[in-house]
N, C-alpha and C positions, 0 to 999 in steps of 0.2 A: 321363566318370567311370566306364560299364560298363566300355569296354574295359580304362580303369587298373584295375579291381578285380579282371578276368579276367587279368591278371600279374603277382596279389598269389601264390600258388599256385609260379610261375616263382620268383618274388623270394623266395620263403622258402627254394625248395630250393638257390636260388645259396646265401644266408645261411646255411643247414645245411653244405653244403660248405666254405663260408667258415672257419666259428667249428672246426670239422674240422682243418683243413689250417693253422688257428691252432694250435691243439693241440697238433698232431704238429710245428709247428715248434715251440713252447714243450718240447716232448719231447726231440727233437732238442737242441736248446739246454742241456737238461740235464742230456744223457749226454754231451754234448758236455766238460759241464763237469767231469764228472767220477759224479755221482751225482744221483739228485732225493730231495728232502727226505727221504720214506719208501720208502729201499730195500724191493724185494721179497727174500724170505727163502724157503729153502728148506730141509730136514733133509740132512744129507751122507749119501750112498747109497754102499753096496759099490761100487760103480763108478766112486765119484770117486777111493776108493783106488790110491795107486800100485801098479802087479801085482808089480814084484818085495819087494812089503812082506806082502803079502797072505797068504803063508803063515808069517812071527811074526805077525801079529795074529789068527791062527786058532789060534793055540798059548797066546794070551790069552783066546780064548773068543770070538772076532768071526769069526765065517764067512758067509757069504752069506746062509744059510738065516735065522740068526738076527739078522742084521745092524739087522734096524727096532727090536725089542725090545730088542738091547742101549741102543741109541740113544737109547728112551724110558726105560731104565732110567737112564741118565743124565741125563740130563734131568732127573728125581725127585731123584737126588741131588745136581744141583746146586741144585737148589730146595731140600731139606735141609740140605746144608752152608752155602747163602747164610743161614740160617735159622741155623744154630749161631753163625756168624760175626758176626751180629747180636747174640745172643747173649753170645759173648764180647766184641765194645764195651761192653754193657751193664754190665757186670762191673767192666770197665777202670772206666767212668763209674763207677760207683757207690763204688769203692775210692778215686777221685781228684780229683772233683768238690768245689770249694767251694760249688754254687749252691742246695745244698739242706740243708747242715749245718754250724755251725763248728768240725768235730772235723778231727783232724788226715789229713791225706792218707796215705793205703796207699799204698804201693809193690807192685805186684801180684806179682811175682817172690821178694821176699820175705815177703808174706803166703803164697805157697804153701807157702817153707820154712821156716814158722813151724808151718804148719798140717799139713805132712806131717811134721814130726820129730814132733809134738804127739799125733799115732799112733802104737798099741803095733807092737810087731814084727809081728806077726801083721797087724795091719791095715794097716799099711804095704804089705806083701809084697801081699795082695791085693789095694789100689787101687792100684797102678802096676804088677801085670800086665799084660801085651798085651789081654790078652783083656776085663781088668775090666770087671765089674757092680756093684761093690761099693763101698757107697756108706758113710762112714765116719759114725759118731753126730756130729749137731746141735752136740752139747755140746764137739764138738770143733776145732770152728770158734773163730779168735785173737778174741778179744775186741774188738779195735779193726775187723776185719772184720763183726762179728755187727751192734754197734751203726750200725755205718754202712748194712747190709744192711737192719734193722731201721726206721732214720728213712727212708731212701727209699720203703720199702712204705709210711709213715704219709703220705707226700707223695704217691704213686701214688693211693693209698684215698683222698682227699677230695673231695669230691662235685663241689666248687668247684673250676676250674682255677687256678692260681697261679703257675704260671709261665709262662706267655704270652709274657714278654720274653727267655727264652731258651730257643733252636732247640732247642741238647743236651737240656735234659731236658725241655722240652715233648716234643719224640718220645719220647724211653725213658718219658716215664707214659704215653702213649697208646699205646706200640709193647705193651709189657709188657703192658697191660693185655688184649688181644687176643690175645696165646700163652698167656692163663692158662687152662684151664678153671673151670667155676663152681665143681664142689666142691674145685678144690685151691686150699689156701692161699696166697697172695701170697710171702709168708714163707718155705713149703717148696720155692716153684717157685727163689724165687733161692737158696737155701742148693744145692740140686741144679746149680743152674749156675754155683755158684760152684764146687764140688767139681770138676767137672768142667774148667774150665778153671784151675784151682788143679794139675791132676793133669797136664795137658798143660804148664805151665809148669815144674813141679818138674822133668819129665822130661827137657827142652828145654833147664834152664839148671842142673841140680842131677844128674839122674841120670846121665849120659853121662862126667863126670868124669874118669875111671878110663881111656876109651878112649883109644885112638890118635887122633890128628887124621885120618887118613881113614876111622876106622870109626866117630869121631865127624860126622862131616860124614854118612854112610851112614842113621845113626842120627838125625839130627835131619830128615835130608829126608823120611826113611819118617813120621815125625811130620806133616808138613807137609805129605803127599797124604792125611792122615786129617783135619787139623785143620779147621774153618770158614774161609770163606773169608773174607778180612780186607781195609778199606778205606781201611789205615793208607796215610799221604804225608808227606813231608818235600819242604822245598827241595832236600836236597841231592840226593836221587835225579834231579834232569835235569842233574847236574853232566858223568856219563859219556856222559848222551845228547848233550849239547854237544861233549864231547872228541871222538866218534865223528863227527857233521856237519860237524867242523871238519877231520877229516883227509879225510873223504870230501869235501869244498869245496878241501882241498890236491891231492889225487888227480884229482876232475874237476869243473873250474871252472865246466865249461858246463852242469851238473846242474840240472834243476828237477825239486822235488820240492812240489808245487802243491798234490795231492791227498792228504792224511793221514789216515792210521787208529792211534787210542792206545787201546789195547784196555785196560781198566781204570785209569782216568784217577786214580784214587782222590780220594781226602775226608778233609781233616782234621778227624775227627769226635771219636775216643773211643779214642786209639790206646793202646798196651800200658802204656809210659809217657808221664814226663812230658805230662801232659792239658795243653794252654792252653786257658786260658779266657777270655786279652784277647780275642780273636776270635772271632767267627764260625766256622762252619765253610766250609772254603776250598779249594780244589780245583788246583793249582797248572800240575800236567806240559800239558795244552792251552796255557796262553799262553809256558811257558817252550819249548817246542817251534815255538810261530810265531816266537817272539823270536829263536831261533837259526837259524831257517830265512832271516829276513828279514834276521839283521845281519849270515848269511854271504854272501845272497846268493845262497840255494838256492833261495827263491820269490820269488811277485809277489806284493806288498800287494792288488793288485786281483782276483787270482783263487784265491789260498789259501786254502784250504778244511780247518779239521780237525774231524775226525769221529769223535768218542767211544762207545764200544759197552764196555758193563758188564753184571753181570746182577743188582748193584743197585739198586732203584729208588728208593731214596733219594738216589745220586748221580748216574742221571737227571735226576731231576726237579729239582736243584741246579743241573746243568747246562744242564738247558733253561729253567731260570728265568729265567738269566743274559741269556741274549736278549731279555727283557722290559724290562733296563734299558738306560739309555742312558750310563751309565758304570757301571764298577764298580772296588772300590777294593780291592785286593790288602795284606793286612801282611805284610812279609816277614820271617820270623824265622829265624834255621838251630837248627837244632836242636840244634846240638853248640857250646859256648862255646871262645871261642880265648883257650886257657890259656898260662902256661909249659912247664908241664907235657903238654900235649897239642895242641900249636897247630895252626889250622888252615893249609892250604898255599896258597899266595901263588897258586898256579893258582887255587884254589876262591875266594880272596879278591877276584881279579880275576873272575871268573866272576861273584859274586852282586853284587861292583859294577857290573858293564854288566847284569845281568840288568835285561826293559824298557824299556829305552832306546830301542827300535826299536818300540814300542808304545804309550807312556803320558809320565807326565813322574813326577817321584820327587819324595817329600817326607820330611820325618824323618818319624820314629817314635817316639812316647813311650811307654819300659819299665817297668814296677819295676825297683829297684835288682840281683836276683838276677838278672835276663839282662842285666845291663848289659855283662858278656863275651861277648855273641850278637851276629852281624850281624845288622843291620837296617835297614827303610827302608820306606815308604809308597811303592804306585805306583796311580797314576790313572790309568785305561784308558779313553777314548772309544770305547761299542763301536760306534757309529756310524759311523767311520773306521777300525778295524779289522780282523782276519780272522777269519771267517764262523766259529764253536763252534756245532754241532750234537751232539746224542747220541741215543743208542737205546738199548734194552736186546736184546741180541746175547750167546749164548751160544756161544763158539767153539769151543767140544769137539763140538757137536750138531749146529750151525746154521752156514749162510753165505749172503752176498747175493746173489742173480742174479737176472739177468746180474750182469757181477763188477764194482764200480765202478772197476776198474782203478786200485787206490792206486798213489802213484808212494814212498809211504814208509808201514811199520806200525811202530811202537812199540808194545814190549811189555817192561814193568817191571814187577820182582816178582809176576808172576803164572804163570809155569811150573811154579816150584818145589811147586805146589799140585796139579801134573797128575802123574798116572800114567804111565808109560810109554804106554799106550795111549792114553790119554786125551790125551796131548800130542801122540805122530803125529795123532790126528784133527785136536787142533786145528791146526798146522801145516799139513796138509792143507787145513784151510776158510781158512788165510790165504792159502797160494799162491795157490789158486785167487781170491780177491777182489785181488792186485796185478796190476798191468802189469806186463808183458815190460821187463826190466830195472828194475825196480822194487826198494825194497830192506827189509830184516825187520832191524830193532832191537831187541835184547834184552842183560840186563843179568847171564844166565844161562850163564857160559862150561863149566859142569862137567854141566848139564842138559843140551842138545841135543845129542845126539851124531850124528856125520856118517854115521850107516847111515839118519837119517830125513831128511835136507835133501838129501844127494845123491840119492838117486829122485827129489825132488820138483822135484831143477834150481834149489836154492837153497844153492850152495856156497859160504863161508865166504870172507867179502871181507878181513875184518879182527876182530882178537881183540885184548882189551889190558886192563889193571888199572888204574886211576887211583887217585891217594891224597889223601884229603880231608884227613885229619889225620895231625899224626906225632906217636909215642911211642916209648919206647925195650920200650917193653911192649905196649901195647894200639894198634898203626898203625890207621888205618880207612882201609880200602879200599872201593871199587868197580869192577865187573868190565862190560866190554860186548862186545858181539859184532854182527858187522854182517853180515848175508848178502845176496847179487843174483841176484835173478830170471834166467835165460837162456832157459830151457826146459820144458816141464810132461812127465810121463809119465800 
């Protein structure tokens, strides 16, 4: 018994070694696979810049010296702008929501041009300046907006929670009640945030008019690198990232694309119009992207992996809830009805009837009668047999992950149009760097990325093309995609 207790000492440091060298294989195994759970993050340095870019973005104000402080300067305002963009939901909500009043629903686009005609010339001119500070009298807010702005505060104000049974506006009384300060009014705080996104709407769909179609297109995107940033989603938006997988699966068959990064996966939360309120709030582009990936044939059920990065943390934490259950039940509704008048296309119709299929099993959907002109369809997802949704919250102007998890595909939907010229080389820059060699960048953005920032980075333009969801002899609805391949880095 001495001598066994004199190579208890031996036995522990084998065992130390052991549980070691387990480790580093469980490590192994997970860079193997792609990523581990919580990538490491680092701030994008002067250095990761590509050299021959390096002097335009010095002409933007980004030079070596001050390169960390710009970086933290942004940083702040994307925390600021995440912060308006909340903001502006709230807004939407409160103009469109049946769950808290039975007055008739706002249309938020034309409550602005109710509320800006409804101002003298004078104060017109001042609140839709560039520059505007000027905030226009109380009294001049539409009356179906005041009243509605008005019962929400008296629902936010009650001591007692009341709404508990639903998501929307259990956050907006508790989000609200946190951006208030004590001595300002509930009352004055939303009437200021209505004005506010009341003034970016009027400009957006009311001021521009008059212009040409590309100095109106010039004119609303400089809006949209100033506006909050937004976490609006529709079905239809993975309709062109389908179109796109399906040529790149025609082009090259032997493709796997395993490892995925959807950089603002968004949330049907509180969007601009049309609110629903049969559902939940729902999160779509993750399962419509494994869907396509697996019914082309681009990945493997068993090793697929997509990885959502926002700087939401409200669609985080939606996201990562999702893994806690063991099914989860998707309503699918499209957002646009197939009229006579404006029908949708047999592509998109095919499109959202296989959406799924390759994931869950489908059941109907029962509508009220006004979207009875919407597709629709119930889909049931065992996430215990399907592919692996993880999220982070990952700022890609600022930040990137390393070592790189080597993506084999990034999607990115509606989310450029919100970057600045500089602010989108960076973020490009933090993408290349986190894909694999030959790896490929989806975007939905053909008149945004222009080829002076993807060629340095070795990420030249695979394929470009427009797809059309609906036709009219008036108002077509399009969507636009763009596909680039990793070759080389500088």
């Amino acid at each position: 018994m001495k001598d066994l207790w004199r190579t208890l000492p031996n036995w522990r440091h084998h065992a130390a070694v052991w549980c070691r060298l387990c480790a580093l294989g469980c490590l192994l195994c997970a860079l193997a696979y792609g990523q581990s759970e919580n990538p490491a993050r680092r701030p994008i340095a002067f250095a990761d810049l590509p050299s021959a870019l390096c002097p335009w973005l010095e002409t933007q104000q980004f030079t070596r010296e001050n390169f960390a402080s710009q970086i933290a300067a942004l940083q702040r305002q994307t925390a600021a702008r995440q912060q308006v963009g909340e903001f502006d939901h709230l807004i939407f909500f409160v103009l469109q929501s049946t769950r808290f009043t039975a007055r008739t629903k706002v249309e938020p686009a034309l409550s602005a041009y109710e509320f800006v005609q409804g101002l003298s010339k004078e104060e017109r001119a001042k609140f839709l300046a560039d520059d505007a500070n000027f905030l226009p009298p109380r009294a001049r807010m539409p009356e179906a907006a005041r009243a509605r702005l008005s019962e929400f505060a008296q629902v936010v104000q009650r001591k007692k929670a009341t709404v508990e049974t639903d998501e929307r506006l259990a956050y907006f009384q508790s989000w609200v009640q946190k951006q208030r300060a004590p001595e300002i009014a509930l009352e004055s705080l939303l009437f200021v945030e209505y004005a506010r996104v009341m003034r970016f709407l009027y400009r957006k769909e009311f001021a521009g008019r008059e212009l040409t179609p590309a100095d109106l297109a010039a004119y609303v995107a400089r809006l949209y690198q100033e506006r909050g940033h937004s976490t609006d989603t529709q079905i239809e938006a993975n309709f062109a990232v389908y179109t796109a997988l399906a040529a790149l699966r025609a082009a090259e068959p032997t493709t796997r694309l395993n490892n995925v990064l959807i950089v603002g996966p968004g949330l049907d939360f509180a969007p601009r119009t049309d609110l629903l309120e049969l559902f939940g709030p729902q999160s779509y582009q993750p399962f419509a992207v494994a869907d396509a990936l697996l019914g082309l044939g681009l990945a493997d059920a068993d090793r697929l992996r997509i990885h959502c990065v926002d700087i939401n943390e409200r669609v985080i934490t939606h996201l990562q809830g999702l893994r806690q259950r063991t099914e989860i039940t998707l309503a699918l509704l499209s957002g646009i009805a197939d009229t006579p008048t404006h029908p949708l296309t047999e592509d998109f119709k095919s499109y959202f009837k296989q959406f799924g299929r390759n994931l869950g099993k489908e059941t109907a959907l029962a509508v009220p009668a006004p979207y009875a002109a919407h597709l629709k369809k119930s889909l049931r997802i065992d996430t215990t047999r399907n592919v692996r949704i993880t999220a982070d919250r990952l700022n890609i102007i600022t930040e990137r992950y390393a070592p790189s998890p080597a993506y084999d595909l990034v999607v990115v939907t509606n989310v450029f149009p919100y970057f600045k010229p500089a602010e989108l080389l960076l973020a490009l820059t933090n993408l290349s760097a986190m894909m694999a060699e030959g790896g490929y960048l989806l975007h939905n953005e053909l008149q945004t990325v222009p080829s002076t920032f993807v060629t340095p980075l070795g990420l030249p333009l695979v394929q470009a093309r427009t797809v059309l969801l609906a036709d009219s002899q008036t108002t077509p609805l399009f969507d636009g995609v763009a596909l680039h391949r990793l070759h080389r880095r500088i």
